[in-house]
py3Dmol code that shows the C-alpha trace and the ligand (Angstrom):
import py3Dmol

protein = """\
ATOM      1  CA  UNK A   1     -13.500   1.059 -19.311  1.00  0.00           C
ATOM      2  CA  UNK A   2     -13.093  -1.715 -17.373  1.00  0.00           C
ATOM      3  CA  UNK A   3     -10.544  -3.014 -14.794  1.00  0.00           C
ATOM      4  CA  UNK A   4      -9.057  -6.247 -15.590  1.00  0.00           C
ATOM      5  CA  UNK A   5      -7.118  -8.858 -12.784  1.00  0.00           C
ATOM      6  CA  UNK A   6      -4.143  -9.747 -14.910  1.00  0.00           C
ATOM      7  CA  UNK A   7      -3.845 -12.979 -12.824  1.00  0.00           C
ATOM      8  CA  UNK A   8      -6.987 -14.553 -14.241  1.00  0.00           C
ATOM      9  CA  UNK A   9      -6.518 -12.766 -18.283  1.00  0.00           C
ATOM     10  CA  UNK A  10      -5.472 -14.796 -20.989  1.00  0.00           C
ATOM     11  CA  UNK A  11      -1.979 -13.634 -22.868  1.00  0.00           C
ATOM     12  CA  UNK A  12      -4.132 -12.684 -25.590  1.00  0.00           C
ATOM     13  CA  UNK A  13      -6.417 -10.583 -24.106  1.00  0.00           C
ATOM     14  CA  UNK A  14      -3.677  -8.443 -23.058  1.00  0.00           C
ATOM     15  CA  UNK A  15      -2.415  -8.188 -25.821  1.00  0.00           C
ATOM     16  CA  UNK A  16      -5.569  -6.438 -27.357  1.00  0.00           C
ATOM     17  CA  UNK A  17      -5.362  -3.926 -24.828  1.00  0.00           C
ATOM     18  CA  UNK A  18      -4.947  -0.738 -25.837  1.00  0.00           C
ATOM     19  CA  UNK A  19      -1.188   0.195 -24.359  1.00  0.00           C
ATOM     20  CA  UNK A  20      -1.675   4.008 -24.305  1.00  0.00           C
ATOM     21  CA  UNK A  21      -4.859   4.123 -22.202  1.00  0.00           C
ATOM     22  CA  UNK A  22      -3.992   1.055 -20.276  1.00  0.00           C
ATOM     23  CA  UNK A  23      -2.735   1.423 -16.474  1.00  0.00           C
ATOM     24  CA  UNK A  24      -1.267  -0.985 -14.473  1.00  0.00           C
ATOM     25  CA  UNK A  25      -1.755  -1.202 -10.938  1.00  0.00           C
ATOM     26  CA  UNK A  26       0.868  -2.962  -8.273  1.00  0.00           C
ATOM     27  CA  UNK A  27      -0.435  -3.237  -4.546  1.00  0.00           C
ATOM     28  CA  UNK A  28       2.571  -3.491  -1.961  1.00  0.00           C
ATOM     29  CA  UNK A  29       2.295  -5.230   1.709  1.00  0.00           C
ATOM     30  CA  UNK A  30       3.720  -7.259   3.923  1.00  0.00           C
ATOM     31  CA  UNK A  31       3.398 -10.431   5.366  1.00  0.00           C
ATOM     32  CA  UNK A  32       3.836  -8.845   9.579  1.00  0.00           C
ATOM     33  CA  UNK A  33       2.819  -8.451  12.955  1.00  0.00           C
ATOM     34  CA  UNK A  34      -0.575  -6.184  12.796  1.00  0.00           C
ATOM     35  CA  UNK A  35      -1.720  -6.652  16.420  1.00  0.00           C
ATOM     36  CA  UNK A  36      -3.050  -9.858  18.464  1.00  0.00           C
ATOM     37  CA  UNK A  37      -6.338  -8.419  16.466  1.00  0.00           C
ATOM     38  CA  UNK A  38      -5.603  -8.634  12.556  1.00  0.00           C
ATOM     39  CA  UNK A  39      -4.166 -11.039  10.367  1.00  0.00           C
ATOM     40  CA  UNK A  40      -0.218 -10.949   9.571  1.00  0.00           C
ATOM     41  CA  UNK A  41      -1.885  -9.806   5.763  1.00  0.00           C
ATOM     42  CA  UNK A  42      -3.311  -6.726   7.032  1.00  0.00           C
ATOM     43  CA  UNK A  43      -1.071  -4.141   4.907  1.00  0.00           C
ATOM     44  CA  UNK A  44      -2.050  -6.087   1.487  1.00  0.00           C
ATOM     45  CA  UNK A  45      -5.460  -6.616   2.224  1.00  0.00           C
ATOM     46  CA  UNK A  46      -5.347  -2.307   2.688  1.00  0.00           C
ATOM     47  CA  UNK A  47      -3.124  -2.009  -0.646  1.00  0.00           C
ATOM     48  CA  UNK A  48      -5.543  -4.707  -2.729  1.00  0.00           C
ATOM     49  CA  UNK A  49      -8.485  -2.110  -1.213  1.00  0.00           C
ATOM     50  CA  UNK A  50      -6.668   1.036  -2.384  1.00  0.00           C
ATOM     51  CA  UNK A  51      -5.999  -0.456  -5.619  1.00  0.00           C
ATOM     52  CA  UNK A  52      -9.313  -1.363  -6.782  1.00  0.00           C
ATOM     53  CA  UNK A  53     -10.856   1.879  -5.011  1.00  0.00           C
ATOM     54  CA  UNK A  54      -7.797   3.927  -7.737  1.00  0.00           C
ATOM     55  CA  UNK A  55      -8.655   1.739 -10.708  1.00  0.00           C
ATOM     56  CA  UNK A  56     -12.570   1.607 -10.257  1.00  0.00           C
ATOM     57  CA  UNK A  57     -12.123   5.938 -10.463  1.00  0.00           C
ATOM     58  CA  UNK A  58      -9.469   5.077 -13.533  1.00  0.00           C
ATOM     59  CA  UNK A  59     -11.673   3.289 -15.248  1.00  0.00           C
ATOM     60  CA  UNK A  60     -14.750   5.610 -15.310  1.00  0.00           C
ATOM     61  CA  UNK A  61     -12.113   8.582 -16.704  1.00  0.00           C
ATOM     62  CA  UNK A  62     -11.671   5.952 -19.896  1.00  0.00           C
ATOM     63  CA  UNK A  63      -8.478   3.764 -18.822  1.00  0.00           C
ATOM     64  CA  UNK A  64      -7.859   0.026 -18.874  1.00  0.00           C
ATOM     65  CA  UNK A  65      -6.625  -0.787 -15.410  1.00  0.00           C
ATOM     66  CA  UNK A  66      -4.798  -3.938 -14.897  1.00  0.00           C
ATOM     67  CA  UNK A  67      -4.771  -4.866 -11.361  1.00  0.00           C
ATOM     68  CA  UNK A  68      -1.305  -7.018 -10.298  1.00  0.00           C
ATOM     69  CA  UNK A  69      -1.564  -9.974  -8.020  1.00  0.00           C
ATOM     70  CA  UNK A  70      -0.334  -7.775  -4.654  1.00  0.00           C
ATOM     71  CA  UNK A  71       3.547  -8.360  -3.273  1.00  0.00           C
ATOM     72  CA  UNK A  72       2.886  -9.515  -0.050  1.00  0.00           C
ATOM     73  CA  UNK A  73       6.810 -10.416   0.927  1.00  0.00           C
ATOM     74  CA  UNK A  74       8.582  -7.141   1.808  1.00  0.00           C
ATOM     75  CA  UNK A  75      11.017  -5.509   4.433  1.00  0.00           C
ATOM     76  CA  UNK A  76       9.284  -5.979   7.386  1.00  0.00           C
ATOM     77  CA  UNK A  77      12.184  -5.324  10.060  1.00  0.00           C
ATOM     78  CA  UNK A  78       9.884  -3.769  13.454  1.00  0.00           C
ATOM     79  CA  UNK A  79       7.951  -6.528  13.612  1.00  0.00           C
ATOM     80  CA  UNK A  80      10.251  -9.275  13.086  1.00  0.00           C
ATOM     81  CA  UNK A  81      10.302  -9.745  16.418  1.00  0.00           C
ATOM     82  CA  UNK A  82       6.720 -11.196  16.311  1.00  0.00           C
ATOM     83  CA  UNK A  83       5.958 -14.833  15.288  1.00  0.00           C
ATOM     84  CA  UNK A  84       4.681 -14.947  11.226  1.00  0.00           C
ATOM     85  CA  UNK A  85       6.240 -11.971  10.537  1.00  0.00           C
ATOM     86  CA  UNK A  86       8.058 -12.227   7.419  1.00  0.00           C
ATOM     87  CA  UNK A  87      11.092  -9.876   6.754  1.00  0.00           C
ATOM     88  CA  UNK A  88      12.706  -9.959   3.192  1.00  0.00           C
ATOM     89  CA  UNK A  89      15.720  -7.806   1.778  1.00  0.00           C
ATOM     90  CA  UNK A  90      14.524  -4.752   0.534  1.00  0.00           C
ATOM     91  CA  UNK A  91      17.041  -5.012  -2.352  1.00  0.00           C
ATOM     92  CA  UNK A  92      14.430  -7.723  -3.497  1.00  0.00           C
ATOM     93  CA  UNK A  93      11.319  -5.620  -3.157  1.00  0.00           C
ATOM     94  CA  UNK A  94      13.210  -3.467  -5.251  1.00  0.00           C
ATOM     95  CA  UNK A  95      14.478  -5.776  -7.896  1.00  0.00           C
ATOM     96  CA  UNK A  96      10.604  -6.967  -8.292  1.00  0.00           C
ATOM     97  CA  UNK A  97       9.041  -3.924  -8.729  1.00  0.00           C
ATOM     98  CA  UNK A  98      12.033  -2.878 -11.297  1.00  0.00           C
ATOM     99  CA  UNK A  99      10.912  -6.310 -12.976  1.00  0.00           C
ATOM    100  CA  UNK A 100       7.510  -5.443 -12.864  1.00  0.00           C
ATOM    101  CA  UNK A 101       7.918  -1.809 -14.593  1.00  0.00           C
ATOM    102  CA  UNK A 102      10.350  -3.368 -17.462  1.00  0.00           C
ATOM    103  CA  UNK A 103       7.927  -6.659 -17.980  1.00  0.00           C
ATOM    104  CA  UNK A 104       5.182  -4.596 -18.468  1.00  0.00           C
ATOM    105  CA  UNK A 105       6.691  -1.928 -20.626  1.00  0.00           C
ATOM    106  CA  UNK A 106       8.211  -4.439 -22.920  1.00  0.00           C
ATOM    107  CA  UNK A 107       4.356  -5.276 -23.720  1.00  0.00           C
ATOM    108  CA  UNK A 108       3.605  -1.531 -24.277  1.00  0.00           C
ATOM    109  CA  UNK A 109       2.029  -0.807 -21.186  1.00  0.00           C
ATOM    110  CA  UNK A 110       3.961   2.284 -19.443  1.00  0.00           C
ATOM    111  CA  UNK A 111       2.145   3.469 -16.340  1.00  0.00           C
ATOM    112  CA  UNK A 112       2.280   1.649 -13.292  1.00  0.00           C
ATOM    113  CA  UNK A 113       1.126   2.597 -10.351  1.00  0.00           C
ATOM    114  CA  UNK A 114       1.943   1.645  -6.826  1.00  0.00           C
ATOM    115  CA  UNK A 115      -0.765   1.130  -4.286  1.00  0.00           C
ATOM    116  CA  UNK A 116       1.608   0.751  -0.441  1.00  0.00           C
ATOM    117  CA  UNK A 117      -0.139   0.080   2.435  1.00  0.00           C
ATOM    118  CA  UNK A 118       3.211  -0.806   4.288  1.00  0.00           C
ATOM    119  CA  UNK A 119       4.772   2.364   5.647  1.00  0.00           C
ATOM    120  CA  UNK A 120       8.181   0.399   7.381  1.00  0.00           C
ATOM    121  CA  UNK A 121      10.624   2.830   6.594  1.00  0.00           C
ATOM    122  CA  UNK A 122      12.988  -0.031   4.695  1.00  0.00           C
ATOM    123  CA  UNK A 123       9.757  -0.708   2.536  1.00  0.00           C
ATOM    124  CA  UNK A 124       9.246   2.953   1.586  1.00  0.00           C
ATOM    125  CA  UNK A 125      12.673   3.602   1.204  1.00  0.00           C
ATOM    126  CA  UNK A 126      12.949   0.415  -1.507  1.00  0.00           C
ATOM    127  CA  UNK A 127       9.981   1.485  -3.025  1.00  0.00           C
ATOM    128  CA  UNK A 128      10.627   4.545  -3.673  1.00  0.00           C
ATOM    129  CA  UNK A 129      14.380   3.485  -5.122  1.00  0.00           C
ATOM    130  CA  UNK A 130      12.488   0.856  -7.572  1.00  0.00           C
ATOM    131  CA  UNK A 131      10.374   4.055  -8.420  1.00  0.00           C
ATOM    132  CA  UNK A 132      13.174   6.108  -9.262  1.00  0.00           C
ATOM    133  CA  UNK A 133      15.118   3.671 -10.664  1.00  0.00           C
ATOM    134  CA  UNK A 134      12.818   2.321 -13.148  1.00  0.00           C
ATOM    135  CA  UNK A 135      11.322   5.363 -14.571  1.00  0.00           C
ATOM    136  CA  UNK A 136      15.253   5.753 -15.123  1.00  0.00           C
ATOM    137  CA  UNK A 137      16.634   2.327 -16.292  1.00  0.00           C
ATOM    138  CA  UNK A 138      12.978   1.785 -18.669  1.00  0.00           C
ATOM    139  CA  UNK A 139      12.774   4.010 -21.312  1.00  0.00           C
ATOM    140  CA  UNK A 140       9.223   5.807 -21.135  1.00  0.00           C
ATOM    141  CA  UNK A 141       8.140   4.169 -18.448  1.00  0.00           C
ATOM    142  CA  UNK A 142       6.297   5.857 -15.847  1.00  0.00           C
ATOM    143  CA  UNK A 143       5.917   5.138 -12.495  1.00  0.00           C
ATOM    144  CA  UNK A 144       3.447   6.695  -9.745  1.00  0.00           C
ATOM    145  CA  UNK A 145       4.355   5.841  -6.182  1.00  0.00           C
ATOM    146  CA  UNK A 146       1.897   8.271  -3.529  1.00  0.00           C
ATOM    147  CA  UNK A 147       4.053   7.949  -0.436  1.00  0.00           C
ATOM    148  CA  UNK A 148       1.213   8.250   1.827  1.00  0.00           C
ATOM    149  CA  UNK A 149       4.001   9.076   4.472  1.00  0.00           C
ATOM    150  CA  UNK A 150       4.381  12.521   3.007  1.00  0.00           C
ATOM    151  CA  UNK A 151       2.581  15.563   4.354  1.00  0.00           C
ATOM    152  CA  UNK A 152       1.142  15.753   1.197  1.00  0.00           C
ATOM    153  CA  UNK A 153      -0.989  12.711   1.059  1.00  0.00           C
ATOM    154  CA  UNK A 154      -1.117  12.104   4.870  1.00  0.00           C
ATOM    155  CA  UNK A 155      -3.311  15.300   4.991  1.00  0.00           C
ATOM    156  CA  UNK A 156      -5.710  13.696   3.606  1.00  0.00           C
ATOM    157  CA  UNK A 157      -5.956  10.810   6.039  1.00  0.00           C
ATOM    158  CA  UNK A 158      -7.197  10.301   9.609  1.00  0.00           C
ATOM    159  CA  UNK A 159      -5.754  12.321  12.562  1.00  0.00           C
ATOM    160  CA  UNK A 160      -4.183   8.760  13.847  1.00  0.00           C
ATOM    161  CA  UNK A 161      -2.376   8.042  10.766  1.00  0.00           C
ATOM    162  CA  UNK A 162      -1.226  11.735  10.690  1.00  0.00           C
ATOM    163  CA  UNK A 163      -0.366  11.178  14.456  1.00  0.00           C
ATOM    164  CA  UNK A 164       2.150   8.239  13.479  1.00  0.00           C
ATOM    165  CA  UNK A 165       0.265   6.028  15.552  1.00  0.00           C
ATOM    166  CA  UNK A 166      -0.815   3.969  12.418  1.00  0.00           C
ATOM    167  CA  UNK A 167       0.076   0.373  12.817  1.00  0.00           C
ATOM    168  CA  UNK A 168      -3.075  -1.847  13.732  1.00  0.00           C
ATOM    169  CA  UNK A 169      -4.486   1.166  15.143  1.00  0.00           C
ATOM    170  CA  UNK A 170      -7.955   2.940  14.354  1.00  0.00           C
ATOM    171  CA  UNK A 171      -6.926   3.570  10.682  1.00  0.00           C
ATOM    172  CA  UNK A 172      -6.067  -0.043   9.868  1.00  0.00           C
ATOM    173  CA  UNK A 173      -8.564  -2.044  11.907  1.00  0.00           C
ATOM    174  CA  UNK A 174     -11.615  -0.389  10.522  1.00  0.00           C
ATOM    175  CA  UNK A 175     -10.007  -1.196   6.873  1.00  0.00           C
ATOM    176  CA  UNK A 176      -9.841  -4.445   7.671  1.00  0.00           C
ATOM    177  CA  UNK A 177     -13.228  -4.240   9.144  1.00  0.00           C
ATOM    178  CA  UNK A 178     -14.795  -2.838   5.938  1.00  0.00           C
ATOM    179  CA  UNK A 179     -12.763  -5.373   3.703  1.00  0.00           C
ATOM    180  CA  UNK A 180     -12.433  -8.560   5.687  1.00  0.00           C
ATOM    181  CA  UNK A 181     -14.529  -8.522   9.063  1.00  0.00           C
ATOM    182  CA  UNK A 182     -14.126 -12.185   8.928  1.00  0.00           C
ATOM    183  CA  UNK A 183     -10.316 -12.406   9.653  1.00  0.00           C
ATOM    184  CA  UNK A 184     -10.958  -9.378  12.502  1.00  0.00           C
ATOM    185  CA  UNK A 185     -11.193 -10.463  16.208  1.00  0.00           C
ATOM    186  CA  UNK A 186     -12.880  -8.172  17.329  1.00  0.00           C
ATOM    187  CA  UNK A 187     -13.330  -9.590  21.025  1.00  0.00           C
ATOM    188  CA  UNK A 188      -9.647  -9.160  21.329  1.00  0.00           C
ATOM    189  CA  UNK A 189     -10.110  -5.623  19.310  1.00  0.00           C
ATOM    190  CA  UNK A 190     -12.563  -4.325  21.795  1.00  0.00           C
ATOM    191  CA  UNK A 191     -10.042  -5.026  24.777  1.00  0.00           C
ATOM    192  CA  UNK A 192      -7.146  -3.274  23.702  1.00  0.00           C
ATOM    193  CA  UNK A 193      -5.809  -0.165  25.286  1.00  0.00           C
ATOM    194  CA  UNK A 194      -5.291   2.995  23.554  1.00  0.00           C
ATOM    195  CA  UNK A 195      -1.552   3.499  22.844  1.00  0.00           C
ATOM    196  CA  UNK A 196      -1.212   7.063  21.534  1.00  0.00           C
ATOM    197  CA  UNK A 197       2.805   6.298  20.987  1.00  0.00           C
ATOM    198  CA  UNK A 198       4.192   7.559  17.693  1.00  0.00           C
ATOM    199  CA  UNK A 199       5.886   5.764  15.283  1.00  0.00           C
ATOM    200  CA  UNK A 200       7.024   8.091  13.525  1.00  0.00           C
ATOM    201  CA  UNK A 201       8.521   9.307  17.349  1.00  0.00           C
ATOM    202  CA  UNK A 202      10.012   6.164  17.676  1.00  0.00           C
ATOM    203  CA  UNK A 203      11.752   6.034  14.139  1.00  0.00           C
ATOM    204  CA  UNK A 204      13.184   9.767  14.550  1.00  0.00           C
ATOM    205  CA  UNK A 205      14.179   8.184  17.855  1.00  0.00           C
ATOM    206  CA  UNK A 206      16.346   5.884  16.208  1.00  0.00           C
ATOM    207  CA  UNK A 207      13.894   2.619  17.591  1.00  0.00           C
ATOM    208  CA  UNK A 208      14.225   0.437  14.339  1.00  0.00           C
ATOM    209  CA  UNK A 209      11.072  -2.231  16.590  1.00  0.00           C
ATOM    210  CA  UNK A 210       7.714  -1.960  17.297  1.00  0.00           C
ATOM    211  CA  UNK A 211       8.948  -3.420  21.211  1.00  0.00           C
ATOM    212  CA  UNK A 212      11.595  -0.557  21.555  1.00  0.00           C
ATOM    213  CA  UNK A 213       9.230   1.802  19.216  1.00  0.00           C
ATOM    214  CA  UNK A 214       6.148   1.629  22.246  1.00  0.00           C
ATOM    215  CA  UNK A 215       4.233  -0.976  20.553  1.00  0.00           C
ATOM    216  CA  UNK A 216       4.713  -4.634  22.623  1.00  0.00           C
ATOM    217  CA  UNK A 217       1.907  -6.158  20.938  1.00  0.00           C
ATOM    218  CA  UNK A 218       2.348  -4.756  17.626  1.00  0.00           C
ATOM    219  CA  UNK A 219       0.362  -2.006  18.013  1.00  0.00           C
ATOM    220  CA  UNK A 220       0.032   1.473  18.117  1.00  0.00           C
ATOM    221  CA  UNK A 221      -3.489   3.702  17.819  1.00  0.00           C
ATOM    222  CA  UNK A 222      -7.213   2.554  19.120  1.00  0.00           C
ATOM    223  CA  UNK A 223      -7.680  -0.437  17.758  1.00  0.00           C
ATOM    224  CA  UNK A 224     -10.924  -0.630  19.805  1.00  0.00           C
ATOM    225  CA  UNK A 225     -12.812   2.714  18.275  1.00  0.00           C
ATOM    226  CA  UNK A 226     -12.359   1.517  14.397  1.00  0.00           C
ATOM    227  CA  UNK A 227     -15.496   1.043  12.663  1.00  0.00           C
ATOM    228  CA  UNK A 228     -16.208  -0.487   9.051  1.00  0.00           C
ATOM    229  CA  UNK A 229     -17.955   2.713   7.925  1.00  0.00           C
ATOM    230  CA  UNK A 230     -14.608   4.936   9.019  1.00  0.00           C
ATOM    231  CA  UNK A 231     -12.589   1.926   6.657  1.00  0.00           C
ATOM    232  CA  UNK A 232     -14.874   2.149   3.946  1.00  0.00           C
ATOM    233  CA  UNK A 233     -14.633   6.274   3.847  1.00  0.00           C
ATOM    234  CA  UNK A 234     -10.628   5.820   4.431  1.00  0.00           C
ATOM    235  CA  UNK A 235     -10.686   3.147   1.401  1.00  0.00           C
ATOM    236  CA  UNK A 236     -12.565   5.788  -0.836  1.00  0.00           C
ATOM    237  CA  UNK A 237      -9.607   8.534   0.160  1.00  0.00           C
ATOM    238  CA  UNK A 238      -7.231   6.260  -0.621  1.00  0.00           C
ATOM    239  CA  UNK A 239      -8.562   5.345  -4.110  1.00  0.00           C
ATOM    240  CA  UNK A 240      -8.637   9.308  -4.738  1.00  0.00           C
ATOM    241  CA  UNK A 241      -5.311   9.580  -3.758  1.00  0.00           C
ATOM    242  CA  UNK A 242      -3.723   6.676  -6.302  1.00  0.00           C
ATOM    243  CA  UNK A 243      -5.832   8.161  -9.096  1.00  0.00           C
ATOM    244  CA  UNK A 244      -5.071  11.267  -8.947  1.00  0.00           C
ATOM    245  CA  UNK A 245      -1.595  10.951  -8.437  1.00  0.00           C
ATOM    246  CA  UNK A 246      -2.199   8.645 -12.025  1.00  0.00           C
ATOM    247  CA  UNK A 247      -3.609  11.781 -13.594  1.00  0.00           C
ATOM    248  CA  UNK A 248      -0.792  13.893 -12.517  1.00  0.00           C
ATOM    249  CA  UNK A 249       2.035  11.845 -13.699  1.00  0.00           C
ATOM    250  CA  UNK A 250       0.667  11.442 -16.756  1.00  0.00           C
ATOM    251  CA  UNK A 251      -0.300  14.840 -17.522  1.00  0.00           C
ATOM    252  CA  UNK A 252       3.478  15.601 -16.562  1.00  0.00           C
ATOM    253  CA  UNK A 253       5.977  12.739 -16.375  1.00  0.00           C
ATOM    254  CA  UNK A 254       8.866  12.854 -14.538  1.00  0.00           C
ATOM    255  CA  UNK A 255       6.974  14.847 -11.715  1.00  0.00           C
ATOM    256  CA  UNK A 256       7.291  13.234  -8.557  1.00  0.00           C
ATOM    257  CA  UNK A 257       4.681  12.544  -6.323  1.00  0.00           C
TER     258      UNK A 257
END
"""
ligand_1 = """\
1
ZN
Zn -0.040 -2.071 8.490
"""
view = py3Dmol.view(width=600, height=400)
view.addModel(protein, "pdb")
view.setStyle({"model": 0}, {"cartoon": {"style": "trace"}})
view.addModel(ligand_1, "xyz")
view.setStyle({"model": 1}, {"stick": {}})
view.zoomTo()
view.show()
């Protein structure tokens, strides 16, 4: 089946859909501070990534998958320090998302999933209200949100995003390097320093900025050892991981994942 941009459909193609085998698909960002080497876009370009790598594996197991324009304006608090960054209440993020699941429901169309790319705690924490929230407030509606930030998932990924060292890092860069090598500068890339500080250190720490958190230019990983093959195998995991987490909610709703 194929996988549809709902952005460029037509009301009435939509409406021909077939609700029951159609999945909708909602990649989170942020508009932030990814190192003096990515662009402020980095965590929706990733979510955009994982969301077409879950629906392209969707759509060859016989779903419709309607891919959502990505929400780029989230809680962005540790790096609003940095000029660009945009930081918006997370009541908002999860207001839209609750919007999202009831628009889309009131057309028939149940499952959503969640593709996040942006692991700021206050993001997370308002996803995973709107997720909880919804599937409560929308009758039948079902909504998949793989925290990557659990063990779970974050087994699956590379030993620097286990590590909490995942902003701008390894992990990121070479996603962006797979996806968009045109908005990577790599000359200022291949200069940077490792810095092996945790975030997820930090947080537990009770830093609430990338500064205070060890990251002063928005930071944290080896930015300078990413590679576009390593983001193109990391975008294939992540596709796995939004699919199958589909699968499982379906084949048992109210399972969280
Ligand atoms: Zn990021």
């Amino acid at each position: 089946m194929p996988v549809h941009f709902l952005a460029s459909m037509t009301w009435p193609a939509v409406r021909d859909l077939p609700p029951a085998r159609t999945i909708a698909v909602l990649p989170t960002g942020a508009i932030e501070a990814h190192g003096p080497h990515l662009p402020l876009g980095t965590d929706a370009i990733i979510a955009e990534a994982m969301a077409r790598g879950g629906a392209d594996r969707l759509s060859t197991r016989g779903f419709h998958v309607l891919l959502l324009p990505p929400l780029a304006m989230a809680p962005a608090p540790f790096g609003s320090g940095f000029a660009g960054t945009i930081d918006t209440p997370a009541e908002a993020t999860t207001m839209i998302v609750s919007g999202v699941v009831r628009s889309l429901a009131s057309h028939g169309i149940r499952v959503v999933a969640i593709a996040n790319a942006h692991h700021d705690p206050a993001n997370v924490d308002a996803l995973r209200r709107a997720a909880s929230d919804a599937s409560r407030a929308t009758v039948g509606a079902v909504v998949v949100f793989p925290d990557l930030t659990r063990r779970r998932w974050a087994g699956r990924l590379t030993a620097e995003f286990r590590s909490g060292a995942c902003h701008a890092g390894r992990y990121e860069s070479s996603i962006v390097l797979a996806e968009r090598p045109d908005l990577v500068d790599t000359r200022a890339m291949s200069a940077l320093d490792a810095n092996p500080r945790s975030l997820l250190d930090a947080i537990r720490d009770g830093q609430t900025t990338f500064t205070a958190g060890g990251g002063p230019k928005a930071y944290l990983g080896s930015p300078a050892e990413a590679t576009a093959d390593e983001g193109g195998a990391i975008i294939d995991t992540l596709g796995a991981i939004l699919a199958e987490a589909v699968e499982e909610a379906i084949a048992a709703p109210g399972a969280a994942s």
